[in-house]
PyMOL CGO cylinders between C-alpha atoms (Angstrom):
from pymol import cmd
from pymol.cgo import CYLINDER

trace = [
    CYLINDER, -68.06, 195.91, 113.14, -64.34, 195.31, 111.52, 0.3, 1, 1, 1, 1, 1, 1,
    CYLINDER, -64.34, 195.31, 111.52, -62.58, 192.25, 111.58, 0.3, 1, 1, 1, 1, 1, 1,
    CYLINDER, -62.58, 192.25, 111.58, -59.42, 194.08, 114.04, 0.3, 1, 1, 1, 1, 1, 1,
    CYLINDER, -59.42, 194.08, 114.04, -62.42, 194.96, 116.75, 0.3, 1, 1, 1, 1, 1, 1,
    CYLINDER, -62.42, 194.96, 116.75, -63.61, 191.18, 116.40, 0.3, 1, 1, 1, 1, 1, 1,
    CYLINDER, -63.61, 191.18, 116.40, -60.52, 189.68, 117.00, 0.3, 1, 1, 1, 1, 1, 1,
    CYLINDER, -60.52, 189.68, 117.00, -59.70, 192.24, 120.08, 0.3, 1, 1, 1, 1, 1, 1,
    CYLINDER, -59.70, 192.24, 120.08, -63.00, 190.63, 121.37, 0.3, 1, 1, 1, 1, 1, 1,
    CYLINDER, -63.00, 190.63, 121.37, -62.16, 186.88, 120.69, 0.3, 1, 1, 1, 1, 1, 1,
    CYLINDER, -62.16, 186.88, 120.69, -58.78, 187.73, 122.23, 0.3, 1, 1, 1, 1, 1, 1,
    CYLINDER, -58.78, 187.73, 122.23, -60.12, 189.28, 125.06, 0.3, 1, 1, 1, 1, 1, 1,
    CYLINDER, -60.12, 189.28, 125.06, -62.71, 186.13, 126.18, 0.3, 1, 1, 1, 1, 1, 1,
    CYLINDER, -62.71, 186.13, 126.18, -59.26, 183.78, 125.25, 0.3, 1, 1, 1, 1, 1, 1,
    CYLINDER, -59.26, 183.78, 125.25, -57.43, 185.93, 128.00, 0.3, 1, 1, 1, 1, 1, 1,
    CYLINDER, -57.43, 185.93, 128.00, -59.88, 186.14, 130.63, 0.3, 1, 1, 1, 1, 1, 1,
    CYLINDER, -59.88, 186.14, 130.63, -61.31, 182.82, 130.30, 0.3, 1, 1, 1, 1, 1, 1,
    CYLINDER, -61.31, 182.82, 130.30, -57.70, 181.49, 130.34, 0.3, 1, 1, 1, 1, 1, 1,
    CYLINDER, -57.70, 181.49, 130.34, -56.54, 183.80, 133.53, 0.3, 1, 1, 1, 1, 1, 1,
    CYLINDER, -56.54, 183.80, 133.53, -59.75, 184.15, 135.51, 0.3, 1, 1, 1, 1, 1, 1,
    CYLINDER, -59.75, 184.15, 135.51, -61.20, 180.95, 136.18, 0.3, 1, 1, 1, 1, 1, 1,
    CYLINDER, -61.20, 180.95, 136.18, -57.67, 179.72, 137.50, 0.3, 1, 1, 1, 1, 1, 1,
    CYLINDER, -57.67, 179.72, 137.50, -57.92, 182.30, 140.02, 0.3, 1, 1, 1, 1, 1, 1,
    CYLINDER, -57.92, 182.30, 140.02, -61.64, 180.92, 141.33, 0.3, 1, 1, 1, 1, 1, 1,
    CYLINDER, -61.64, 180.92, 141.33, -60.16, 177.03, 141.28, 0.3, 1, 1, 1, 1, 1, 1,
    CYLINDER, -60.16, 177.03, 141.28, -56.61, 177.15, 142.89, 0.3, 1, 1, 1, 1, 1, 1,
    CYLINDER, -56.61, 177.15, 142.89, -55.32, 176.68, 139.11, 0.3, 1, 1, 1, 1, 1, 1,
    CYLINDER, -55.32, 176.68, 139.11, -52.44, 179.34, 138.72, 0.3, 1, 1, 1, 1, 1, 1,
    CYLINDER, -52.44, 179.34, 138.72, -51.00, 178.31, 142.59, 0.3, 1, 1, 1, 1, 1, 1,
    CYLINDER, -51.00, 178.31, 142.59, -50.97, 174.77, 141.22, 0.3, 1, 1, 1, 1, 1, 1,
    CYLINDER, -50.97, 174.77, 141.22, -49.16, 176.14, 138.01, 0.3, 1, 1, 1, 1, 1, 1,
    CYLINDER, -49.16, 176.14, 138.01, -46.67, 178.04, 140.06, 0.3, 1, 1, 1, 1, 1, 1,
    CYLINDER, -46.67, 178.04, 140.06, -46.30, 175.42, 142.87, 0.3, 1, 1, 1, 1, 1, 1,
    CYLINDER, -46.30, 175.42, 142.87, -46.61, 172.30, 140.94, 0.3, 1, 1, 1, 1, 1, 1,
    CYLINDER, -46.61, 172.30, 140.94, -44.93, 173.38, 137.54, 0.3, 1, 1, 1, 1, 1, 1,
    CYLINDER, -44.93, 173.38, 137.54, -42.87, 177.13, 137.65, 0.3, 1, 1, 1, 1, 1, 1,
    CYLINDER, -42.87, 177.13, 137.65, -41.26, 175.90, 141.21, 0.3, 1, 1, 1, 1, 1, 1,
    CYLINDER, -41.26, 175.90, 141.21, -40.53, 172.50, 139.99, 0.3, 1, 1, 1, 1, 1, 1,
    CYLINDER, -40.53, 172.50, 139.99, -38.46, 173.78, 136.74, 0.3, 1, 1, 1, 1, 1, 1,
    CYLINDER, -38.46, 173.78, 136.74, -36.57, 176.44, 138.24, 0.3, 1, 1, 1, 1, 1, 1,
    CYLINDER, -36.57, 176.44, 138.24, -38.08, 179.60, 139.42, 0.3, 1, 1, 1, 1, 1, 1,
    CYLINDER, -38.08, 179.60, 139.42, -38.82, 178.59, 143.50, 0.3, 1, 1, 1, 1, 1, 1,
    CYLINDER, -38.82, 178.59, 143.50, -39.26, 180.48, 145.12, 0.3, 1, 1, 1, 1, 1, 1,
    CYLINDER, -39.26, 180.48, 145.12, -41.15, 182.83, 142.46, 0.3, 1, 1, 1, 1, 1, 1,
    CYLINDER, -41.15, 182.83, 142.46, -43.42, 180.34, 140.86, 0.3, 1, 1, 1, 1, 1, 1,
    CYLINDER, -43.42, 180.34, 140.86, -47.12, 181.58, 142.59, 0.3, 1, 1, 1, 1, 1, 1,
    CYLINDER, -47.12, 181.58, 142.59, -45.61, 185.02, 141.96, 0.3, 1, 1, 1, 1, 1, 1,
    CYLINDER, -45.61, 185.02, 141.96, -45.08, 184.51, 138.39, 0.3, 1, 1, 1, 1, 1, 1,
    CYLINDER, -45.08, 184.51, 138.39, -47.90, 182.79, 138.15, 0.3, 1, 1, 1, 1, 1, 1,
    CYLINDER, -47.90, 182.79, 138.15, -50.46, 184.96, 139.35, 0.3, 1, 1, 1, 1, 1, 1,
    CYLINDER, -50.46, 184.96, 139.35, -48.22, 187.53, 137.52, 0.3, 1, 1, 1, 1, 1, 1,
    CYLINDER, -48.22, 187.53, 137.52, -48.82, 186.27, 133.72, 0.3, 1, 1, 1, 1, 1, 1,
    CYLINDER, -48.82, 186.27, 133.72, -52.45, 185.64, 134.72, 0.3, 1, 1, 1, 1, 1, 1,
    CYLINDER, -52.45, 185.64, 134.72, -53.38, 189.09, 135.64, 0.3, 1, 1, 1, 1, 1, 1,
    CYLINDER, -53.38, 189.09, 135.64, -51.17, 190.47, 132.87, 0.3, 1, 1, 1, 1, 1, 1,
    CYLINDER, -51.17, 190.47, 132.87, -53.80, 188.43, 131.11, 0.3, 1, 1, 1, 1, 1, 1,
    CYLINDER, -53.80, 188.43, 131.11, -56.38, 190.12, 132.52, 0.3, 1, 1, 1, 1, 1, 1,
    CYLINDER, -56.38, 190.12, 132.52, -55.15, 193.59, 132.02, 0.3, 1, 1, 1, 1, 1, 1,
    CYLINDER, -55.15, 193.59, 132.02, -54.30, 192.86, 128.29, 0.3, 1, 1, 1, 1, 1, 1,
    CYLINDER, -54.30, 192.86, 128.29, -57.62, 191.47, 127.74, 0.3, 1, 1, 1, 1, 1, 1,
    CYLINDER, -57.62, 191.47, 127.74, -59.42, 194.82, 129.56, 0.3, 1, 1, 1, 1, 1, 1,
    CYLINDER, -59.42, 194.82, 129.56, -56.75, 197.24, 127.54, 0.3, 1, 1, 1, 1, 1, 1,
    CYLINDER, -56.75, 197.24, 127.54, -57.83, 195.50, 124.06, 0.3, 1, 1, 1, 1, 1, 1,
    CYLINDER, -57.83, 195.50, 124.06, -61.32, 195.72, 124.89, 0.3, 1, 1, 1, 1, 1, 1,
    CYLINDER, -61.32, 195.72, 124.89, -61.53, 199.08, 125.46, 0.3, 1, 1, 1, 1, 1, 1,
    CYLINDER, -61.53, 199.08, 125.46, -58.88, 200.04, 122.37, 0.3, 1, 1, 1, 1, 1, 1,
    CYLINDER, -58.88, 200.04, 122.37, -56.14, 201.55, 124.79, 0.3, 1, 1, 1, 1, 1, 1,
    CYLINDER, -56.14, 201.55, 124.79, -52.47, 201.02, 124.68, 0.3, 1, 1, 1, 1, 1, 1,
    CYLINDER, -52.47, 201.02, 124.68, -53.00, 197.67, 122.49, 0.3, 1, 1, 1, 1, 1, 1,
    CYLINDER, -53.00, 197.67, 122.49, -49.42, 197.50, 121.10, 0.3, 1, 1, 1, 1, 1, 1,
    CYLINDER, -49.42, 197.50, 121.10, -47.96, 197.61, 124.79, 0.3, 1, 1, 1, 1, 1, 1,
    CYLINDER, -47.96, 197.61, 124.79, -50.73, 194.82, 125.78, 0.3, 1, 1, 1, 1, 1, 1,
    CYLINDER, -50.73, 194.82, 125.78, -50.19, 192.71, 122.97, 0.3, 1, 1, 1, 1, 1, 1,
    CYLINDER, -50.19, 192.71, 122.97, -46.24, 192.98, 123.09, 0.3, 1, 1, 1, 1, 1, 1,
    CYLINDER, -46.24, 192.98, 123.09, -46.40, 191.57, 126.73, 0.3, 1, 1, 1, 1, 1, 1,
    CYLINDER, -46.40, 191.57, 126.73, -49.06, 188.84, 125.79, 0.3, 1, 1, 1, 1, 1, 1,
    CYLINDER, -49.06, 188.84, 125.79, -46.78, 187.80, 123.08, 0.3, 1, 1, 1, 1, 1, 1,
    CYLINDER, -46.78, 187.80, 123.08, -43.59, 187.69, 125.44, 0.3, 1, 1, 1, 1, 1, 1,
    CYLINDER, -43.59, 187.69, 125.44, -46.13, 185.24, 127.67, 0.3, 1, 1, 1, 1, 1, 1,
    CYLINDER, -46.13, 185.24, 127.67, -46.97, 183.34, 124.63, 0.3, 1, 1, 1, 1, 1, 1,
    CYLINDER, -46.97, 183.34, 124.63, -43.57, 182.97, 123.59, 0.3, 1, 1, 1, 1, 1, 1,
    CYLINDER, -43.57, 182.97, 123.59, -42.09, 181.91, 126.96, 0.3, 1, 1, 1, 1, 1, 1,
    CYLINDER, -42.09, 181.91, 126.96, -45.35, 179.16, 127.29, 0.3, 1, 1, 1, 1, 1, 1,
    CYLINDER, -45.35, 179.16, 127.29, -43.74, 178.11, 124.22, 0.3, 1, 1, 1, 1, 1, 1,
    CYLINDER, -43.74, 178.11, 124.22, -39.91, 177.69, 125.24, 0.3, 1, 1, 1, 1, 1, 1,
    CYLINDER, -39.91, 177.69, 125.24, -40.83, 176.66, 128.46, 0.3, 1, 1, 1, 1, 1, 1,
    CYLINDER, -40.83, 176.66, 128.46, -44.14, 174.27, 127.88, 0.3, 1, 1, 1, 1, 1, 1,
    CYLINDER, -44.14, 174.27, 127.88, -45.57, 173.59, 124.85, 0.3, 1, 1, 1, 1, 1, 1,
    CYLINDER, -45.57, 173.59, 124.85, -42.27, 172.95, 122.15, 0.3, 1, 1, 1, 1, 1, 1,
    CYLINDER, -42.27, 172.95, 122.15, -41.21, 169.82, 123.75, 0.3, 1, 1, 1, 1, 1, 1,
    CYLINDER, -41.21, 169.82, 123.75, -44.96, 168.74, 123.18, 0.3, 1, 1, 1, 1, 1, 1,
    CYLINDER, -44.96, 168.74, 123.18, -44.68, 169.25, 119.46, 0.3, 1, 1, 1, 1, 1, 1,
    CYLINDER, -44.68, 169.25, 119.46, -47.22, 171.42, 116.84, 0.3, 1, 1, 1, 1, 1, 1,
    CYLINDER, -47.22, 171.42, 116.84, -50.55, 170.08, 117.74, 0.3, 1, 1, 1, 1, 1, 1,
    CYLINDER, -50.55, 170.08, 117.74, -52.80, 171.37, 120.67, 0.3, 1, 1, 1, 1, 1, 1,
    CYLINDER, -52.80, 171.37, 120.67, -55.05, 168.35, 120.49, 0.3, 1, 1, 1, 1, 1, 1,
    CYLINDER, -55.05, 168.35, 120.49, -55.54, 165.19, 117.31, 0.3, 1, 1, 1, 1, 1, 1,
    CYLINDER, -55.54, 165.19, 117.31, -51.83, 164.65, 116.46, 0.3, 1, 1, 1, 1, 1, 1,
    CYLINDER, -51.83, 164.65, 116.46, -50.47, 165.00, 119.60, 0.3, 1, 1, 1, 1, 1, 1,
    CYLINDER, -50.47, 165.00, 119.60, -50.71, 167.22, 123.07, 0.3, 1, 1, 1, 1, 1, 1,
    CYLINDER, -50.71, 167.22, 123.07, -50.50, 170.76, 124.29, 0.3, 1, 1, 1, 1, 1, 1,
    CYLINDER, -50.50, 170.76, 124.29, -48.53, 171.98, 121.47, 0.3, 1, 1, 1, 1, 1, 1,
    CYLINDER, -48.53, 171.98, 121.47, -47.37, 175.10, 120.13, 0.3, 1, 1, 1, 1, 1, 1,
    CYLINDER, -47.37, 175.10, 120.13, -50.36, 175.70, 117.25, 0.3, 1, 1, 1, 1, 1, 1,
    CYLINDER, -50.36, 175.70, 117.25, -52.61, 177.75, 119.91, 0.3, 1, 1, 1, 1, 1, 1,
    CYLINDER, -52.61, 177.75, 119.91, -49.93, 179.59, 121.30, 0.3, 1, 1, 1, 1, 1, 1,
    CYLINDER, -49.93, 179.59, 121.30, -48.48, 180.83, 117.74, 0.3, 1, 1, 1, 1, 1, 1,
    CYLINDER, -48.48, 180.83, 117.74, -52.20, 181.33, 116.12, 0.3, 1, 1, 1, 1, 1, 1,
    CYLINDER, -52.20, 181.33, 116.12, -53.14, 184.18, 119.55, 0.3, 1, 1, 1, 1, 1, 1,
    CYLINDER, -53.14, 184.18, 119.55, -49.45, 185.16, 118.62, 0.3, 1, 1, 1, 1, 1, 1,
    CYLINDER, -49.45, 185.16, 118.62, -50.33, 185.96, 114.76, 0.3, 1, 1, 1, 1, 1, 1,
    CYLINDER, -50.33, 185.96, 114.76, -54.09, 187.27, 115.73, 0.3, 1, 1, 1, 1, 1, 1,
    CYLINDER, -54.09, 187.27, 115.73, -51.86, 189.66, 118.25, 0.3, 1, 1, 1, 1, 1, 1,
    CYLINDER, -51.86, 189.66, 118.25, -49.61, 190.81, 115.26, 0.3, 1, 1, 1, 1, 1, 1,
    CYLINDER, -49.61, 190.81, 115.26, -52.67, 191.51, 113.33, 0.3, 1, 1, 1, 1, 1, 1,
    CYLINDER, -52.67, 191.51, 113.33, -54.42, 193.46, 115.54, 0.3, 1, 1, 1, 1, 1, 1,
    CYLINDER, -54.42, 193.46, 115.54, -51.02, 195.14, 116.34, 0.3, 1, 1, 1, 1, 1, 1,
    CYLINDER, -51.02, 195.14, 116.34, -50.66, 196.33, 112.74, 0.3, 1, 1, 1, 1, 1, 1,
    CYLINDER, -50.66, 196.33, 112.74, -53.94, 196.21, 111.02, 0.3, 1, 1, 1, 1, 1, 1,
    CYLINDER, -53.94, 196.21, 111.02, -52.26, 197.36, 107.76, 0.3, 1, 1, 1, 1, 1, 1,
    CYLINDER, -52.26, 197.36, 107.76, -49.50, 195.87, 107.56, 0.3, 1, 1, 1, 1, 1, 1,
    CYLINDER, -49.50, 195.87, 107.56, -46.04, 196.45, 108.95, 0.3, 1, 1, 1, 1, 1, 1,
    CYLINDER, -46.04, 196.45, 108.95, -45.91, 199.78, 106.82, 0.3, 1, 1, 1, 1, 1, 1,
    CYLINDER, -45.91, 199.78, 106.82, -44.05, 203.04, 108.28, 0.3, 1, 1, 1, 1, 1, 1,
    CYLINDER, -44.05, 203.04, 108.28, -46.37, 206.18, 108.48, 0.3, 1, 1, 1, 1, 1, 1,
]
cmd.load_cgo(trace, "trace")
């Protein structure tokens, strides 16, 4: 097993643990009524919501199986990057210890993403 296929896999649970069990415990309404809504996308909030969560779940499914993984991983990076502007900056670097839902986990997936995107390298063919 190579270290691109175990990172596909360890960003595959990330995605579907992150999407799935929000769709089981009322979690992504609650982020698109209690948070999207509230900073400026009512009336699309649930819709967004639910979209970025299966968009998870399809990403996670389309790196699993080795199919279309630069189109996956470019829209999972757009998500990433827009949790970032719109969430986690403001919070500062650190996820937990030296402060609160930060930016660290968000730019590490991003950078495991990139690698899997280009195992070799940004070289041309």
């Amino acid at each position: 097993m190579n270290g691109i296929l175990l990172l596909r896999i360890a960003v595959t649970i990330i995605l579907l643990t992150h999407s799935v069990f929000g769709m089981f415990d009322n979690g992504i309404n609650d982020f698109g009524n209690l948070f999207l809504n509230q900073i400026g996308f009512a009336p699309f909030g649930v819709f967004l919501a639910w979209s970025i969560k299966l968009s998870h779940v399809v990403a996670a499914v389309l790196l699993l199986i080795n199919k279309y993984v630069k189109f996956a991983s470019l829209v999972t990076i757009f998500v990433l990057i827009m949790g970032i502007v719109l969430v986690h900056f403001k919070e500062g670097w650190f996820v937990v210890g030296g402060g609160r839902n930060g930016v660290e986990y968000n730019f590490l997936l991003i950078i495991v993403l990139l690698a899997i995107m280009y195992p070799n390298g940004f070289k041309k063919n």
